[in-house]
C-alpha positions as CSV (number, residue, x, y, z in Angstrom):
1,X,0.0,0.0,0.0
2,X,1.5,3.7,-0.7
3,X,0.5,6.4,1.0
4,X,-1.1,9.7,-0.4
5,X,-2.3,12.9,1.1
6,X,-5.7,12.4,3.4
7,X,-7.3,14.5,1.1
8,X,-6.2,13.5,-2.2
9,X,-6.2,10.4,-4.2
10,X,-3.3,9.3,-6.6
11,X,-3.8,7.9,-10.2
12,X,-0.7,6.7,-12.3
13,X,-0.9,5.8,-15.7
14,X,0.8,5.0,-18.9
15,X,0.8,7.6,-21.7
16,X,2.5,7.5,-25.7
17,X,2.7,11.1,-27.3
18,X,4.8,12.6,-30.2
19,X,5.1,15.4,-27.7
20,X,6.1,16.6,-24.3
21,X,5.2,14.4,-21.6
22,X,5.5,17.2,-19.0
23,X,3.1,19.2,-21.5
24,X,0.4,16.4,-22.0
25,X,0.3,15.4,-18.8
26,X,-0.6,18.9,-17.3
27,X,-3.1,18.8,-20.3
28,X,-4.6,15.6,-18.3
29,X,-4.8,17.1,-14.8
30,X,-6.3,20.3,-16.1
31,X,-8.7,18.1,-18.4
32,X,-9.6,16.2,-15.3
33,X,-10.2,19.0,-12.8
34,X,-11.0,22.9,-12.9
35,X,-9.5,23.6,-16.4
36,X,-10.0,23.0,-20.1
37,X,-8.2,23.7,-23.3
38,X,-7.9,27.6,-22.3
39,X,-8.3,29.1,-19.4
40,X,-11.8,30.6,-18.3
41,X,-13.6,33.7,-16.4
42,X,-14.2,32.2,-12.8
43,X,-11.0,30.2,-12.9
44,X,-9.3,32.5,-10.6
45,X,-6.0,31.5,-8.9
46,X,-8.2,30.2,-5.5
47,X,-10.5,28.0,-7.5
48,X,-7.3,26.3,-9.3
49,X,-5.6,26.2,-5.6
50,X,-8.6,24.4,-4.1
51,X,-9.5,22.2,-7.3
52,X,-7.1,21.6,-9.6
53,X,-5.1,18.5,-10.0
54,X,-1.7,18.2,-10.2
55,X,1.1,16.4,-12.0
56,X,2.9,14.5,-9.2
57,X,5.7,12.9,-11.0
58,X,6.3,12.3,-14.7
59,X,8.9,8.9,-15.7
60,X,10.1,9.0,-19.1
61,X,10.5,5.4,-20.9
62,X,11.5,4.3,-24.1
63,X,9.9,5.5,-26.9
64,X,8.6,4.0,-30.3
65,X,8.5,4.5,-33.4
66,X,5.0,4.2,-34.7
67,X,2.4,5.2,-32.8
68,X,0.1,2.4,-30.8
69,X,-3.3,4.1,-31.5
70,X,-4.5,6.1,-34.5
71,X,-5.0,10.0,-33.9
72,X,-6.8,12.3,-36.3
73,X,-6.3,15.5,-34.2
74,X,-2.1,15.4,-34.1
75,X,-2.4,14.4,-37.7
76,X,-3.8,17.6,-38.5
77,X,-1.0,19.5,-36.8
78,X,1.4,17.1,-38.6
79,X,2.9,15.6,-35.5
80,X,5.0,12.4,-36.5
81,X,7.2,10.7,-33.9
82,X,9.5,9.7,-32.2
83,X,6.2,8.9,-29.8
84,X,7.2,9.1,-26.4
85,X,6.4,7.1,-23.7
86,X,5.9,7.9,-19.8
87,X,4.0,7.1,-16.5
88,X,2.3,10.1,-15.4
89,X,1.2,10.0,-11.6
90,X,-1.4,12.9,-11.2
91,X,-3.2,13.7,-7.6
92,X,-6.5,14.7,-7.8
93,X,-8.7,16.6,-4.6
94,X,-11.1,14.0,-3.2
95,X,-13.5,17.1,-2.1
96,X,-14.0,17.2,-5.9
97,X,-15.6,13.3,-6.4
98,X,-17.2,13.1,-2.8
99,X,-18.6,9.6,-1.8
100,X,-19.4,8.9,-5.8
101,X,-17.9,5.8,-7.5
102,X,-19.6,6.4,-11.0
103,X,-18.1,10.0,-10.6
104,X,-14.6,8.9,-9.5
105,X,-14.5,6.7,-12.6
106,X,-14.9,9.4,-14.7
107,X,-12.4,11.6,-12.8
108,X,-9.5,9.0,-13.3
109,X,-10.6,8.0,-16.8
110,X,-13.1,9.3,-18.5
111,X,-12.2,11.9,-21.3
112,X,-8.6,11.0,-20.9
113,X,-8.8,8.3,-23.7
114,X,-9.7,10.9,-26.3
115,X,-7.4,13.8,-25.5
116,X,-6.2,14.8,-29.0
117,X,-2.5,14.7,-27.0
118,X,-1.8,11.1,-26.7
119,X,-1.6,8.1,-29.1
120,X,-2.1,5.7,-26.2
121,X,-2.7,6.2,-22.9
122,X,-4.0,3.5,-19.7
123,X,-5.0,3.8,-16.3
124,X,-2.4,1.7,-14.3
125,X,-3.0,2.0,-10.4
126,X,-5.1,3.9,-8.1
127,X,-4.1,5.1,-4.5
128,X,-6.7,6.5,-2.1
129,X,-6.2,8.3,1.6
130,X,-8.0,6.0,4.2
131,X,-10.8,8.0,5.1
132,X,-11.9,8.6,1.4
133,X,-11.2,4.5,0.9
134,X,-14.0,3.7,4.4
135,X,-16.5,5.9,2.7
136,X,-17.7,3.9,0.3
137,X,-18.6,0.0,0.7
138,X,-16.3,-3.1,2.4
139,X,-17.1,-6.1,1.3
140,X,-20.0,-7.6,3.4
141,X,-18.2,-11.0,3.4
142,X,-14.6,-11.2,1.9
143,X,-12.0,-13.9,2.7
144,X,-13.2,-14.3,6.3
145,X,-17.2,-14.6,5.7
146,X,-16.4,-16.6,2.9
147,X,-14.8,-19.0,5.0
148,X,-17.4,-19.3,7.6
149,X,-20.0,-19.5,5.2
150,X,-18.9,-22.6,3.5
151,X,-17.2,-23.7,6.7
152,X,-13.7,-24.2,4.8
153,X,-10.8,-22.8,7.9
154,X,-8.2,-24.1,5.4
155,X,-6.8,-24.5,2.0
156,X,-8.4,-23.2,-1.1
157,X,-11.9,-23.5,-1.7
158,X,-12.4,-26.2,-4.3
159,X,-15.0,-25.0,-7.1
160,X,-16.6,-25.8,-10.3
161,X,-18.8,-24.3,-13.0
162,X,-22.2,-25.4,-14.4
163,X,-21.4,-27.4,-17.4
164,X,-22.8,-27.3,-20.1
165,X,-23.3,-23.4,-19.8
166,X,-26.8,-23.0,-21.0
167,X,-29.2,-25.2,-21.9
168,X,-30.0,-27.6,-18.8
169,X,-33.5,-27.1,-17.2
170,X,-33.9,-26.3,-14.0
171,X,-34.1,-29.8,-12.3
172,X,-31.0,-30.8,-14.4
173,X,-29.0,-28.2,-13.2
174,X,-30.4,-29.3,-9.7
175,X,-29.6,-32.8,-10.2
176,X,-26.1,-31.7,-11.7
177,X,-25.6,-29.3,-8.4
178,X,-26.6,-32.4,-6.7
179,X,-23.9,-34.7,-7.9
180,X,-21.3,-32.0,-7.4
181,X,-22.1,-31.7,-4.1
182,X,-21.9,-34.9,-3.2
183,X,-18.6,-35.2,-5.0
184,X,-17.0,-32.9,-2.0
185,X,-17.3,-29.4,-3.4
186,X,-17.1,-26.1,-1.7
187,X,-18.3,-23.6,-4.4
188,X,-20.2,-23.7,-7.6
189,X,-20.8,-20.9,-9.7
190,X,-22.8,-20.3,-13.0
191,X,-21.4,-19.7,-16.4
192,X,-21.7,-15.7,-17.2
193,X,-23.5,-16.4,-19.8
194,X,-26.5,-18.0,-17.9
195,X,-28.4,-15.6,-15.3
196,X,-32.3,-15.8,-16.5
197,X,-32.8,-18.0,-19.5
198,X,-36.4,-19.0,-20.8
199,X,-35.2,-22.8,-20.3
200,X,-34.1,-22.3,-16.6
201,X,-35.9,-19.0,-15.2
202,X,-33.8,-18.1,-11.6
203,X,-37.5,-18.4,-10.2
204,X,-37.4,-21.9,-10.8
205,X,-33.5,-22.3,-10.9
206,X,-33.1,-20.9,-7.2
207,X,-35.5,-23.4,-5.5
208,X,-34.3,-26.6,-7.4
209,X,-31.1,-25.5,-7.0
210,X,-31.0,-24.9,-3.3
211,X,-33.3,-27.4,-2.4
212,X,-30.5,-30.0,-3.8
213,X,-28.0,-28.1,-1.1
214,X,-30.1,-28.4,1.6
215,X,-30.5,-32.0,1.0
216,X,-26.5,-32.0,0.8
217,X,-26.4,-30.0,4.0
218,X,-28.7,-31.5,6.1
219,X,-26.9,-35.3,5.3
220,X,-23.6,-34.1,5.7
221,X,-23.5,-30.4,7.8
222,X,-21.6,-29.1,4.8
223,X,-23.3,-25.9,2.9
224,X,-22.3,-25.3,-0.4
225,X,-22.0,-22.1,-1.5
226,X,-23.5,-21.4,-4.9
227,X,-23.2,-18.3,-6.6
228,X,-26.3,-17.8,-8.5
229,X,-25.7,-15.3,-11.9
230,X,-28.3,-12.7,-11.1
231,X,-26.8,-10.2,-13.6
232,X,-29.6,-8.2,-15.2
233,X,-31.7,-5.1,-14.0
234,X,-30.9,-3.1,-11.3
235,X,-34.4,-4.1,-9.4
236,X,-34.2,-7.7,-11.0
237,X,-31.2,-8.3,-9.1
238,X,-32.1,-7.4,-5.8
239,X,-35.3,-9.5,-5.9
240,X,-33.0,-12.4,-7.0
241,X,-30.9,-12.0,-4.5
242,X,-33.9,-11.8,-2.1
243,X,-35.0,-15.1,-3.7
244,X,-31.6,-16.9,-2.6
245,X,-31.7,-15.6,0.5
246,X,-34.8,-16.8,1.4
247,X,-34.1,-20.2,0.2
248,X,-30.6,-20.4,2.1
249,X,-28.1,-19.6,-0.7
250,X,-25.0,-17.4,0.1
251,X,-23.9,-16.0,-2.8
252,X,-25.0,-14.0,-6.2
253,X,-22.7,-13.8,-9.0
254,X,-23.1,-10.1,-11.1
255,X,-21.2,-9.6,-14.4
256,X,-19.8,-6.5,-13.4
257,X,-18.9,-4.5,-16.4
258,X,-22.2,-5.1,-17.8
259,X,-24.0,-4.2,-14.8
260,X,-21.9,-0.7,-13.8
261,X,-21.4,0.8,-10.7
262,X,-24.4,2.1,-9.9
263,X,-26.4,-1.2,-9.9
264,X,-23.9,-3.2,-8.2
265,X,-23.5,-0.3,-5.4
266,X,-27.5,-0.5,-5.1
267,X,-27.2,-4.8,-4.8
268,X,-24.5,-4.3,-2.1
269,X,-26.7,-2.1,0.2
270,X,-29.8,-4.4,0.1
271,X,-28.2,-7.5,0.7
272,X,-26.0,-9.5,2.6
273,X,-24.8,-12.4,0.2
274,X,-21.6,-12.8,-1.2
275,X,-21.4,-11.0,-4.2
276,X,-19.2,-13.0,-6.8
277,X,-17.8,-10.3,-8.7
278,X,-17.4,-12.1,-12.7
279,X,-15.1,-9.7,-14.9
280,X,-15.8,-11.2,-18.0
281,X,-15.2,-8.6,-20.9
282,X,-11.9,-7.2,-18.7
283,X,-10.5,-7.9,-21.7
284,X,-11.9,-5.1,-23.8
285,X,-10.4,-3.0,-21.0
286,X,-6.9,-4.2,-20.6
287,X,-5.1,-6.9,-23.3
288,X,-3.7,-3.3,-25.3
289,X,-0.2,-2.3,-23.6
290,X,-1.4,1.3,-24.2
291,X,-5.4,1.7,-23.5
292,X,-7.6,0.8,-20.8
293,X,-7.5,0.4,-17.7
294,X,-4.9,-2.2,-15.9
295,X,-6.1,-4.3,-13.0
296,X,-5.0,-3.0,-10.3
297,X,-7.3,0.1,-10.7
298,X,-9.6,-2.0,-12.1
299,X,-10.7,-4.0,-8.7
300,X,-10.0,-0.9,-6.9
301,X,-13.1,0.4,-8.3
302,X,-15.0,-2.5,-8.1
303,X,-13.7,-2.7,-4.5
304,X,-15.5,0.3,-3.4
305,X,-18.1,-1.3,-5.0
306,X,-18.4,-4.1,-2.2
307,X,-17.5,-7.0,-4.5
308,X,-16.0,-10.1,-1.9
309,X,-14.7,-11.8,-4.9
310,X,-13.2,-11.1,-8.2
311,X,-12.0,-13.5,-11.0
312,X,-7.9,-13.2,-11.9
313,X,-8.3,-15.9,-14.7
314,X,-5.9,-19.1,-13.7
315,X,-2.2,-19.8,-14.2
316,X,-1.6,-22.1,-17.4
317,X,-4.8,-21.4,-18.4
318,X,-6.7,-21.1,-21.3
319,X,-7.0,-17.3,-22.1
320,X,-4.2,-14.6,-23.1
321,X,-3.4,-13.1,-20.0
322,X,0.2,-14.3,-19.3
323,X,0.9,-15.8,-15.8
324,X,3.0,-12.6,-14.5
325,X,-0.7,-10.9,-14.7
326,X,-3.0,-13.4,-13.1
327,X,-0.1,-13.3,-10.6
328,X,-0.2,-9.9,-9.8
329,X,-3.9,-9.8,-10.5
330,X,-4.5,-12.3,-7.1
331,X,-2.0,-10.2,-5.2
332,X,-3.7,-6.9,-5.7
333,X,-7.1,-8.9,-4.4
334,X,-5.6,-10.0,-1.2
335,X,-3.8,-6.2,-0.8
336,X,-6.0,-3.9,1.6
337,X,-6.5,-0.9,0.1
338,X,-5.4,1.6,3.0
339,X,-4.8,0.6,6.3
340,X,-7.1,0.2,8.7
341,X,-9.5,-1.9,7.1
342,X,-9.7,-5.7,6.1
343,X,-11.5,-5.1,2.7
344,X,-9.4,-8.0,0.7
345,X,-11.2,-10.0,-1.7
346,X,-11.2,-13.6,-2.5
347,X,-9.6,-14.1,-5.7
348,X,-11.1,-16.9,-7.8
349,X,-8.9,-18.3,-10.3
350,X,-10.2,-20.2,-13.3
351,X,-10.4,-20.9,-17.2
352,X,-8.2,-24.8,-17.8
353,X,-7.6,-25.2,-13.8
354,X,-7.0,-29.0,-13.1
355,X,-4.9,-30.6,-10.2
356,X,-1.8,-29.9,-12.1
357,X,-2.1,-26.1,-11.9
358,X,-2.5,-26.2,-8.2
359,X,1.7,-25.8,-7.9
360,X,2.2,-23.1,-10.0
361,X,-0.6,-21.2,-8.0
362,X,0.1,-21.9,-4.6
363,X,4.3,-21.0,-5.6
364,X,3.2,-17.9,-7.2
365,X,0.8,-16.9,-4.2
366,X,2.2,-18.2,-1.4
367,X,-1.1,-18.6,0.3
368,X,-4.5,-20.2,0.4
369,X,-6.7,-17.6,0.2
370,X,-8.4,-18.3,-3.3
371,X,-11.3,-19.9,-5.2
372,X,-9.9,-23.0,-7.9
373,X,-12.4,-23.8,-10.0
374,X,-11.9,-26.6,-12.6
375,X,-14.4,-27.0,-14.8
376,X,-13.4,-29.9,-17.3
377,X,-10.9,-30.9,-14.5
378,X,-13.5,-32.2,-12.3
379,X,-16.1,-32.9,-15.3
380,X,-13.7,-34.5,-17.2
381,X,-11.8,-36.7,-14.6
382,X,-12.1,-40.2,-15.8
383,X,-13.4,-41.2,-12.3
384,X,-16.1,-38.6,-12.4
385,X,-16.3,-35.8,-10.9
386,X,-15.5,-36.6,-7.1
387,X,-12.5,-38.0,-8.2
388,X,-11.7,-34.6,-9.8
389,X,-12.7,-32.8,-6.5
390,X,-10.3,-35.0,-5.0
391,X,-7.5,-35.0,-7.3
392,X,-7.7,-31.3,-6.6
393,X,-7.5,-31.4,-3.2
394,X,-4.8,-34.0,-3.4
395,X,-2.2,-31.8,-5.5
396,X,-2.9,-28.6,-2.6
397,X,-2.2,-30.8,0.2
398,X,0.6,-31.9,-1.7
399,X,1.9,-28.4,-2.6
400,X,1.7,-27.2,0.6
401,X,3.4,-29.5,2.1
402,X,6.1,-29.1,-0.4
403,X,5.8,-32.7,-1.9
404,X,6.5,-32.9,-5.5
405,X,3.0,-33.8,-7.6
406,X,4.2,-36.9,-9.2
407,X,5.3,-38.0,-5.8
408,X,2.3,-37.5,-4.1
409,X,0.7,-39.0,-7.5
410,X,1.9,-42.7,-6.6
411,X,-0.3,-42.6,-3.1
412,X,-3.3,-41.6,-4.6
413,X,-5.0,-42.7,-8.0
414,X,-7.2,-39.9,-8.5
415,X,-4.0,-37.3,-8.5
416,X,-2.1,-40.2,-10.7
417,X,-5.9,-40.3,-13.3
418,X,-5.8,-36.6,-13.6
419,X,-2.0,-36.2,-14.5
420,X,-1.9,-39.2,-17.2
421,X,-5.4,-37.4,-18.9
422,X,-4.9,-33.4,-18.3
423,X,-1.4,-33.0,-18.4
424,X,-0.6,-34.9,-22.0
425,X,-3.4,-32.6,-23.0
426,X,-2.0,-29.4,-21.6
């Protein structure tokens, strides 16, 4: 965690312009304050003194060539390269956002992407003072509620995601909950692509669902936390969420980017369950070196937003990210914002996880604060799918007792299955 003034907030980024860097990025803080493209009548010397931002440090970097992003406005001034590169920190007044998430957004991003001054440009971190941090939400839940709520003191949580996507009813997806369940689960999640369908309405999903987890519960003592997707209307969630609660569930699942601020900031005051915060579409954000918004500010936001998990994507996996980013992705989650405050999140790692991914993560973590969810690596398993739970849980106890997998695979022949099957495939 750095530190920043109590009354300002910090945002760094990472700017490409065929000109000055010191010039552009005064250009941002005035864009992003009090000023504009020329100074104004009321913009005495007070008002900028009280509102303006400011340029808090400026690091040059190499420059390139050609530019990353195409820019009609330098290319009617003639500008050509070299385009040079820098990360701009710039500290802005919190009095100027107040208590307003939508309204910080904008403040640290916003009109930024389209300044005729830049050929690239993303939003990298974002620091806040503690105060400003404990005025908006904490997570109702996080790594501690989590815990209690599916009753796991130890390890990761073990999950796994309704397969196939869409398409089962609602007392297949029951019966399907059913059989994971008894396979020794801790979590299940829906797909993001599933929240209301015609063929599986949550009215009807909820109930069968949850009446299958009860049965679980009631035989065994062990609840399952299953995080319904209730992505959809602002007043559609909440009565969702309402509808789990009342039948015993624990969690909701919301695709945040599609849902904005707003709506999830609404959900997280009128309910109690975990939210499971699902990122899909991040990608739009971040895969460009030099537009968008990086992850780190990216959960910040969401952060404030009372989200108790967010999804990092999974080492080895199947999507671009490289591993150096889910790392740092399921570091940032488990990093308090400020002191004073345990807001951390659970990171949940999927996309390709199977027993064999379970070293890499706990080496590049360190810890066992996280959601693993294999999908086709409990599905899959050619024992069925408690011998994938088990595999799972097999190669962590391994790991963290520092015994090497294929060493641990000759004691147990679920570990052994899942290596001879997933890992000639991967």
């Amino acid at each position: 965690m750095a530190s920043v003034a109590s009354d300002r907030l910090e945002a760094s980024y990472l700017i490409e312009t065929p000109l000055d860097p010191t010039d552009v990025a005064d250009v941002m803080a005035g864009e992003q304050s009090c000023g504009t493209f020329t100074r104004v009548e009321g913009e005495t010397d007070a008002l900028r003194e009280r509102a303006r931002a400011i340029v808090a440090a400026i690091e040059e970097l190499p420059s390139a060539e050609t530019p990353s992003l195409p820019n009609a406005w330098l290319s009617r001034k003639g500008a050509h390269g070299p385009y040079r590169r820098a990360r701009v920190t710039i500290s802005f007044p919190c009095a100027n956002v107040g208590a307003n998430l939508a309204t910080l957004a904008s403040i640290v991003a916003g009109n930024l992407y389209d300044l005729g001054e830049i050929t690239g440009l993303k939003l990298d971190t974002i620091t806040l003072p503690a105060a400003y941090r404990m005025r908006f939400a904490l997570p109702k839940q996080g790594i501690a509620g989590t815990r209690d709520l599916t009753g796991v003191g130890q390890g990761p949580l073990v999950g796994s995601i309704i397969k196939p996507n869409v398409g089962l009813s609602a007392e297949e997806t029951a019966a399907l909950v059913g059989r994971l369940c008894a396979a020794g689960i801790d979590f299940i999640k829906d797909d993001e692509i599933s929240a209301d369908p015609e063929h599986a309405p949550l009215a009807q999903r909820i109930p069968a669902v949850m009446a299958a987890v009860k049965r679980h519960q009631d035989a065994t003592g062990k609840h399952v936390m299953i995080a319904f997707n209730i992505t959809g209307e602002t007043d559609a969630m909440r009565r969702h969420a309402d509808l789990i609660a009342r039948h015993g569930g624990s969690c909701a699942m919301v695709s945040l980017n599609w849902c904005g601020f707003s709506a999830v900031e609404t959900l997280r005051r009128s309910t109690d369950l975990a939210l499971h915060g699902h990122r899909n579409g991040f990608g739009a954000f971040s895969r460009h070196p030099l537009l968008g918004i990086s992850f780190q500010a990216y959960q910040t936001l969401w952060r404030l937003a009372g989200v108790d998990h967010m999804h990092v994507h999974g080492l080895r996996g199947k999507f671009a990210q490289a591993d150096e980013e889910v790392i740092s992705s399921a570091k940032d989650c488990v990093t308090p914002l400020t002191a004073g405050a345990d807001d951390r999140v659970m990171p949940a790692f999927s996309s390709g996880q199977w027993a064999g991914t379970a070293p890499a993560t706990f080496d590049a973590t360190g810890h066992t604060d996280l959601l693993f969810m294999a999908g086709g690596g409990i599905m899959a398993h050619p024992g069925g799918p408690a011998a994938g739970v088990a595999s799972i849980r097999q190669a962590w106890d391994a790991v963290t007792a520092g015994i090497p997998l294929d060493q641990a695979a000759r004691g147990h022949a679920e570990l052994r299955q899942a290596i001879e099957m997933f890992g000639k495939a991967k």
